[in-house]
C-alpha positions in Angstrom: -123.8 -69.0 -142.5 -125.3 -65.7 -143.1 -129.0 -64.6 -143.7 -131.1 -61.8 -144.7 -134.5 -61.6 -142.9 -137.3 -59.9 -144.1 -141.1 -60.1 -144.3 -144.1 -58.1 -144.9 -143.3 -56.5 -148.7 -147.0 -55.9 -149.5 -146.3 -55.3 -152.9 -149.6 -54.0 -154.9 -150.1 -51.3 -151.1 -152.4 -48.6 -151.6 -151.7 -45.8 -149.1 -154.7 -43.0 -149.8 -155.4 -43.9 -152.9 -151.7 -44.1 -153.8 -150.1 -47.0 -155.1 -146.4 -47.9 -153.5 -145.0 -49.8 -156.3 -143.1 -46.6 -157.2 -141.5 -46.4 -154.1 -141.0 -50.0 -153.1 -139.5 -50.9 -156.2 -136.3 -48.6 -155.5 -135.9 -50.6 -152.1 -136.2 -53.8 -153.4 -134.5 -53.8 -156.9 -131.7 -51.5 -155.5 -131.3 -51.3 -151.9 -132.0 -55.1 -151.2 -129.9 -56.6 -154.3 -126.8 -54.4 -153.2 -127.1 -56.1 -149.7 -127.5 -59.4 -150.9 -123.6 -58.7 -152.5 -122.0 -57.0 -150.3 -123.0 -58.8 -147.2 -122.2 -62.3 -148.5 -125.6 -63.3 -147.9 -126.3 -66.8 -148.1 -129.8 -67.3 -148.2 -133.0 -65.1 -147.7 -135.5 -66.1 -145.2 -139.2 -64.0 -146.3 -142.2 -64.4 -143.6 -145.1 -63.8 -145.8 -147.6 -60.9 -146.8 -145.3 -60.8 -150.2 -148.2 -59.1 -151.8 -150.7 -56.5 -150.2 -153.8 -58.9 -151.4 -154.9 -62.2 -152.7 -155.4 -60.8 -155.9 -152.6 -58.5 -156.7 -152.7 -55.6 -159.0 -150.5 -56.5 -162.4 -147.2 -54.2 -161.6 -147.0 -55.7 -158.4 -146.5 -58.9 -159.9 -144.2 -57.8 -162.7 -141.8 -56.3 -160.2 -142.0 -60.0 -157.6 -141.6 -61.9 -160.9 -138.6 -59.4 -161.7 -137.1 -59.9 -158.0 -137.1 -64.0 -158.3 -136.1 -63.8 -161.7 -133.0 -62.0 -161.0 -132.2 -64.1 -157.5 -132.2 -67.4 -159.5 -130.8 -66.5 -162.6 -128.2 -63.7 -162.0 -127.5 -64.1 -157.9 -128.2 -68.4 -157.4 -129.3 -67.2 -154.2 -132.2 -69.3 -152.5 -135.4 -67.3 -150.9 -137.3 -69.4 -148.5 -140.8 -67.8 -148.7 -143.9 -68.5 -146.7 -147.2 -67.1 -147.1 -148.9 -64.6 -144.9 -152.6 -63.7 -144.0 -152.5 -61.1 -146.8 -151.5 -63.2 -149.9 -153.2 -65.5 -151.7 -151.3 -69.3 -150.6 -152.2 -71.0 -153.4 -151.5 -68.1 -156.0 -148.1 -67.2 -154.4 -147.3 -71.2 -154.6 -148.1 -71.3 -158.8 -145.0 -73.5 -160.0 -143.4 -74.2 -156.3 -141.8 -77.2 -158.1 -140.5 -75.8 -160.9 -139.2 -72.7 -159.2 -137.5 -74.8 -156.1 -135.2 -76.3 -159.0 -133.8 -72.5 -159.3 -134.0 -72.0 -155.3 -137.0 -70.3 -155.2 -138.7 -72.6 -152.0 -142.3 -71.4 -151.4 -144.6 -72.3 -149.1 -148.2 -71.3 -148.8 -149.9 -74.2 -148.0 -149.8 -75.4 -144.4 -149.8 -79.7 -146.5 -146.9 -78.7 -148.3 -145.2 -77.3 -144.9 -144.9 -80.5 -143.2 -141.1 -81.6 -143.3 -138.0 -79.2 -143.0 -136.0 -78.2 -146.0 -132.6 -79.2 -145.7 -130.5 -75.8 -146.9 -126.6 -77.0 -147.0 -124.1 -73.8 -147.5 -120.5 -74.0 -147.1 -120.2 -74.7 -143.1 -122.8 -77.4 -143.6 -126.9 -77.8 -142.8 -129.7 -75.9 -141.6 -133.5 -77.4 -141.5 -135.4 -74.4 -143.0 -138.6 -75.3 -141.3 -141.5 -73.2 -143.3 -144.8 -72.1 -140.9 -147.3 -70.1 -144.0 -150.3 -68.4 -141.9 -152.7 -70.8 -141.5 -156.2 -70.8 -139.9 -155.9 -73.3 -136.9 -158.3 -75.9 -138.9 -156.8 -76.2 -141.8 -153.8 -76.8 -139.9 -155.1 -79.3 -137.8 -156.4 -80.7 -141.5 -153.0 -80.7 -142.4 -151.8 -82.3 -139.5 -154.3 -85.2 -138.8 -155.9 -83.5 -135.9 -159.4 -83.7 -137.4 -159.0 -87.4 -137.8 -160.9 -89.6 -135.6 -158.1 -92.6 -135.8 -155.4 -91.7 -133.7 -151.8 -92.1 -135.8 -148.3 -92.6 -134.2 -145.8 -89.8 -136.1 -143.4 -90.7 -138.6 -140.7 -88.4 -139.6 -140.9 -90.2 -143.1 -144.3 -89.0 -144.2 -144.7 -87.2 -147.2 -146.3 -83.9 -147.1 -149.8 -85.7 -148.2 -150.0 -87.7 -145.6 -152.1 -87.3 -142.6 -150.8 -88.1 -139.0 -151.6 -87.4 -135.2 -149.2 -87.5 -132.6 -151.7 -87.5 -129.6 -153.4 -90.4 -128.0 -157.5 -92.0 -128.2 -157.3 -89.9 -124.9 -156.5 -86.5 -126.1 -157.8 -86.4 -129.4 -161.6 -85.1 -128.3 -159.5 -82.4 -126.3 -157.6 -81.7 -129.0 -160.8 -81.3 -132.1 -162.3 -79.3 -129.3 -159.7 -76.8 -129.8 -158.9 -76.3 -133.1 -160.1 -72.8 -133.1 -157.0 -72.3 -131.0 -153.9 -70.5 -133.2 -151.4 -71.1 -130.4 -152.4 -74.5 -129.6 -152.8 -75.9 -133.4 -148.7 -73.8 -134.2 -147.8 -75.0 -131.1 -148.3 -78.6 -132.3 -147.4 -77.7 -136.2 -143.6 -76.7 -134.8 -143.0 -79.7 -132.8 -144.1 -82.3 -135.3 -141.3 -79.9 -137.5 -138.9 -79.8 -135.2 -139.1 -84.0 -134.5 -138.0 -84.4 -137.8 -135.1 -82.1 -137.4 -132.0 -84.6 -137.7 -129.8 -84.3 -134.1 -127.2 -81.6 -134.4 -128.5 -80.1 -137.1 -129.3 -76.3 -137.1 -132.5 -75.4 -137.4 -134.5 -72.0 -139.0 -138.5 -71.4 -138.3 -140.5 -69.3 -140.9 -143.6 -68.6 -139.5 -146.1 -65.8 -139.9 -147.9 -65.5 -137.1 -149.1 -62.7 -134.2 -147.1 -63.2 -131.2 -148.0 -62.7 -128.2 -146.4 -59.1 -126.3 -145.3 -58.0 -130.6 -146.3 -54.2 -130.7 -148.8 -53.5 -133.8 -147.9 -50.5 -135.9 -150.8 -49.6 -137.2 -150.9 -51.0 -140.6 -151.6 -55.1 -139.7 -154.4 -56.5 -140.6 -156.4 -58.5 -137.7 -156.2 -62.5 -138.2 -159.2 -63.3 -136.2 -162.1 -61.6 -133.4 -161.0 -61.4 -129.9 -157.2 -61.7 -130.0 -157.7 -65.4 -130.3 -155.2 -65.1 -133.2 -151.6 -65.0 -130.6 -149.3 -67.4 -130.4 -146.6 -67.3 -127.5 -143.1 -67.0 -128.1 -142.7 -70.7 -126.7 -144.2 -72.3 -129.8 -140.9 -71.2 -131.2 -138.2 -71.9 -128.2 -136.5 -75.2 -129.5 -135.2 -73.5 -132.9 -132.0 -72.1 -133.3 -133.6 -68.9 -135.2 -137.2 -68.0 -136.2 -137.9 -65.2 -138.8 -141.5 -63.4 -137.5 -143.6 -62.0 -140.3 -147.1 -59.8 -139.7 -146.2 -57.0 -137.2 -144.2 -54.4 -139.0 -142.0 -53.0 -136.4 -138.5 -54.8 -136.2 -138.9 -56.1 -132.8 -137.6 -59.3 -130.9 -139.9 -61.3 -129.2 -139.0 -62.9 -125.8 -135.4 -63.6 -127.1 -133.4 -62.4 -129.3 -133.3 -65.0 -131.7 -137.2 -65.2 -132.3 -137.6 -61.6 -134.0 -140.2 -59.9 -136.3 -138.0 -58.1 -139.4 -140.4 -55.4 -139.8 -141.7 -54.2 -143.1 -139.6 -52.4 -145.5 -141.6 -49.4 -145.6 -144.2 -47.2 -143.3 -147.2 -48.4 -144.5 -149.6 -46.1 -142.3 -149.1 -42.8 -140.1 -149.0 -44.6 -137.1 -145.9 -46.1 -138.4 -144.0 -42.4 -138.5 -141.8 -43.4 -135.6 -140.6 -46.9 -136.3 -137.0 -47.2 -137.8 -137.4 -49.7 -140.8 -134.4 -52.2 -141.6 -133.3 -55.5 -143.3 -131.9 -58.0 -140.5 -129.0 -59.5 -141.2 -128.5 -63.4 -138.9 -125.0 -64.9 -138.7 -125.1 -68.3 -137.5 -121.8 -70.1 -136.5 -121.4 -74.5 -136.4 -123.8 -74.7 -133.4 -126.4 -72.4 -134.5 -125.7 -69.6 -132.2 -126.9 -66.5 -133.7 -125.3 -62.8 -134.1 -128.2 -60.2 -135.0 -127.0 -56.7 -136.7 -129.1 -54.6 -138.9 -129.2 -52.2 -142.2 -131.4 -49.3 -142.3 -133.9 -48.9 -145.5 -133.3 -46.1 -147.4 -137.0 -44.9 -148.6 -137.9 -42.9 -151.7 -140.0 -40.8 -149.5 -140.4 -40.9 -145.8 -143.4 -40.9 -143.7 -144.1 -38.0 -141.2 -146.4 -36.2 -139.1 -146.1 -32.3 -139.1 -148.1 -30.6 -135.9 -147.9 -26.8 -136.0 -150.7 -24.0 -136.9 -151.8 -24.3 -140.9 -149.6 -20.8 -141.4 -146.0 -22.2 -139.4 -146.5 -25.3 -141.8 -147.2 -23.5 -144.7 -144.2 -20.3 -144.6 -141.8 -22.6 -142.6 -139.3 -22.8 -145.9 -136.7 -25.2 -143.8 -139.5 -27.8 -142.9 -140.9 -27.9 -146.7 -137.2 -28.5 -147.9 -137.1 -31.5 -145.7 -140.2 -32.9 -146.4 -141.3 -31.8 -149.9 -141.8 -35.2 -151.1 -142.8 -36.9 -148.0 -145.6 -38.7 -147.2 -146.9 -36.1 -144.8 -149.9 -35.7 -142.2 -150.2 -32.3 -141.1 -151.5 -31.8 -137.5 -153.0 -28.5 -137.0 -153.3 -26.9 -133.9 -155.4 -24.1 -135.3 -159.0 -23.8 -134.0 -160.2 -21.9 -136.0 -161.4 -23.3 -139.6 -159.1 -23.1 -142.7 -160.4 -22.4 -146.4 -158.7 -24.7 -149.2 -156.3 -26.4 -146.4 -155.1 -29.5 -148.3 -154.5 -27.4 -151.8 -152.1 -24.9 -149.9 -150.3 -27.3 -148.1 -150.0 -29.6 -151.1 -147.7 -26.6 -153.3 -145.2 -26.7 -150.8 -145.6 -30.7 -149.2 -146.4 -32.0 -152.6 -147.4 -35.4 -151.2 -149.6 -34.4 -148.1 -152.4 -37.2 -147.5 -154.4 -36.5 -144.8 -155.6 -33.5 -142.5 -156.0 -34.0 -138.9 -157.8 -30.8 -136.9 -156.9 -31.5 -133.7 -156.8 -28.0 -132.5 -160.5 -27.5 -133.6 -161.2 -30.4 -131.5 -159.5 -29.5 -128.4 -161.1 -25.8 -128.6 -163.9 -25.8 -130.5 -165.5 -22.5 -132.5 -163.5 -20.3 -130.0 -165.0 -19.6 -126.8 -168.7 -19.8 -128.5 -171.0 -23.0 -126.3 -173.5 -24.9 -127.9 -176.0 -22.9 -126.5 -175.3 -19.9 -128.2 -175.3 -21.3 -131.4 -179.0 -23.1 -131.0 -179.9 -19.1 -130.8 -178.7 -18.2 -133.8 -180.7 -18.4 -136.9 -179.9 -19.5 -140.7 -178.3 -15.8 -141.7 -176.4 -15.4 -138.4 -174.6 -18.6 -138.3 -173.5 -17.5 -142.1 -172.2 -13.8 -141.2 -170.7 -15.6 -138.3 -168.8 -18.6 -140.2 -167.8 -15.8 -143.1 -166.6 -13.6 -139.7 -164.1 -16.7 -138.9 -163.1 -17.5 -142.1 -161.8 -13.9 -143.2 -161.1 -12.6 -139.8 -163.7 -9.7 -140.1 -167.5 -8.9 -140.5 -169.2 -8.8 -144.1 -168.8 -5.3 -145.5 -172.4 -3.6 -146.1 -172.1 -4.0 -149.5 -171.1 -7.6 -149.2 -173.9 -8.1 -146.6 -177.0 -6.5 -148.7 -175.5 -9.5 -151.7 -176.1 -12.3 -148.9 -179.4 -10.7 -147.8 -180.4 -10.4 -151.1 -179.6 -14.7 -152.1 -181.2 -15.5 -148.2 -184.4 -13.8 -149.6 -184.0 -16.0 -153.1 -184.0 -18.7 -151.0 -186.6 -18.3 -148.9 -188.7 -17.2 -151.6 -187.7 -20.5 -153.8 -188.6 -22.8 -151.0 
């Protein structure tokens, strides 16, 4: 049985100002599709943050409407989605009956997550066992936890019913911690995994902060504190869990409890990660095989260091990076008229300055002190000095004279 993994889409991203849909969609309605075919893919396993926001703008609907069209009525292939901290569960979950008929299983609720989903392909069954973020209370809601009547667990109940599987004994212990993210999935995945039938294999789809993932840069924070982690353990008894939230492909304390990543660099500190689809082959016993396919972006995201005038004349850089996403570093300390417009006719799609020269070294070798000495009309002659790299002509300095005195006058 073989699987695509992947997870944090945020369809609907803004990155300075710029929406992504233009460059997600070639990834998704191209790139993905074409993998779906030629690697034989058998189901897709999504681990939430579908969408960049609870209320997503209307294109970045149009094109997740387009993708699940397309999966159920052109490929029959089944997506197993959950819900991350990003989307909106119960908007995501709008006709989760209607589109599981066509193989579209959504879960964004953690009461509609309470049983696995039995997924039989051609070498038999797996128990897709759905995890949607969830604050810990409304997953101890779900779960009973917040009950004071202690109830025995019964691998019959339907998703609307409430159960414990703790004792009189614990239960205080147990409302007293429901605050706790690892304790409340810890306790979500082995009421799942009890109603896993014996020798079948099993699949986890959680989105969830693991404890030891390295954060890119781009993830937004689930709670204050760090209270948010989960360890690895909560995951150990299932043949394969598919991470969503961190967006670096990583694997997290063993190899078959991984974080896909997210299709694209969705912030600067990103500009290093290599971004891929993983692809999970699963044999009769559920051991898994881990290979995966590098995304190939519209644009790629970089950071350029160098002095404004390397970066701006250096004709091999701009033909690699003309359409790039691009941060330029400069090392210069001295400051630069009209930085962003020059930079932005040869990397058309520069974003953001960062001066880090200036504030390694700055103003030259001038202190503080000397400029508290200096009065309005010096600091001026001195700022025009650095900007064109030589004093104000006499001519040039009897005009700036002339508009101090206007001023003075004025006020």
């Amino acid at each position: 049985m073989r699987f695509l993994h992947t997870a944090d889409w945020h369809l609907g991203r803004i990155f300075y100002g710029q929406y992504l849909t233009e460059d997600q969609a070639p990834v998704l309605e191209h790139q993905f599709f074409s993998i779906l075919k030629d690697e034989k893919i058998d189901g897709i396993l999504l681990a939430g943050d579908v969408f960049d926001r609870a209320v997503p703008p209307i294109e970045a609907i149009e094109l997740w409407d387009s993708i699940i069209t397309r999966l159920a009525m052109d490929y029959k292939m089944p997506l197993f989605v959950v819900s991350g901290n990003h989307d909106g569960a119960e908007r995501l979950e709008v006709g989760r009956a209607m589109l599981g008929q066509s193989g579209i299983h959504i879960w964004g609720s953690p009461h509609h997550a309470l049983r696995p989903f039995e997924f039989e392909s051609s070498d038999g069954k797996v128990a897709i066992c759905p995890m949607p973020f969830s604050e810990p209370r409304r997953i101890g809601d779900a779960l009973g936890l917040n009950s004071s009547e202690s109830k025995p667990v019964d691998a019959d109940m339907t998703d609307d019913t409430l159960f414990s599987y703790v004792d009189d004994k614990d239960q205080e212990e147990v409302a007293l911690n429901l605050h706790n993210y690892d304790q409340m999935y810890q306790a979500w995945s082995d009421y799942l995994y009890k109603q896993v039938p014996k020798r079948m294999r099993s699949i986890a789809i959680s989105h969830a902060f693991v404890m030891g993932g390295e954060v890119g840069g781009s993830e937004r924070t689930l709670s204050v504190g760090g209270s948010e982690q989960v360890s690895p353990h909560v995951f150990k008894n299932f043949h394969y869990t598919a991470l969503g939230h961190l967006h670096g492909p990583q694997r997290m304390g063993a190899d078959h409890i991984r974080y896909s990543g997210s299709p694209l660099k969705y912030s600067f500190d990103e500009h290093e990660q290599k971004k891929s689809f993983t692809i999970i082959d699963m044999d009769t016993n559920g051991k898994v095989d881990i290979s995966t396919i590098p995304v190939e972006p519209k644009r790629d995201v970089v950071i350029l260091e160098g002095y404004f005038e390397d970066l701006l004349n250096n004709k091999e850089l701009q033909a690699k990076h003309k359409d790039d996403y691009v941060q330029a570093r400069l090392l210069d300390t001295m400051p630069i008229m009209d930085g962003m417009a020059k930079l932005r006719q040869v990397y058309r799609c520069c974003m953001t300055i960062d001066l880090v020269g200036r504030v390694a070294a700055p103003m030259a070798d001038m202190g503080d002190s000397v400029f508290k000495e200096l009065n309005e009309r010096q600091l001026f002659n001195q700022f025009a000095e650095t900007v064109w790299k030589e004093p104000l002509t006499e001519a040039e300095q009897s005009y700036i004279d002339s508009v101090w005195d206007r001023i003075i006058k004025e006020d």
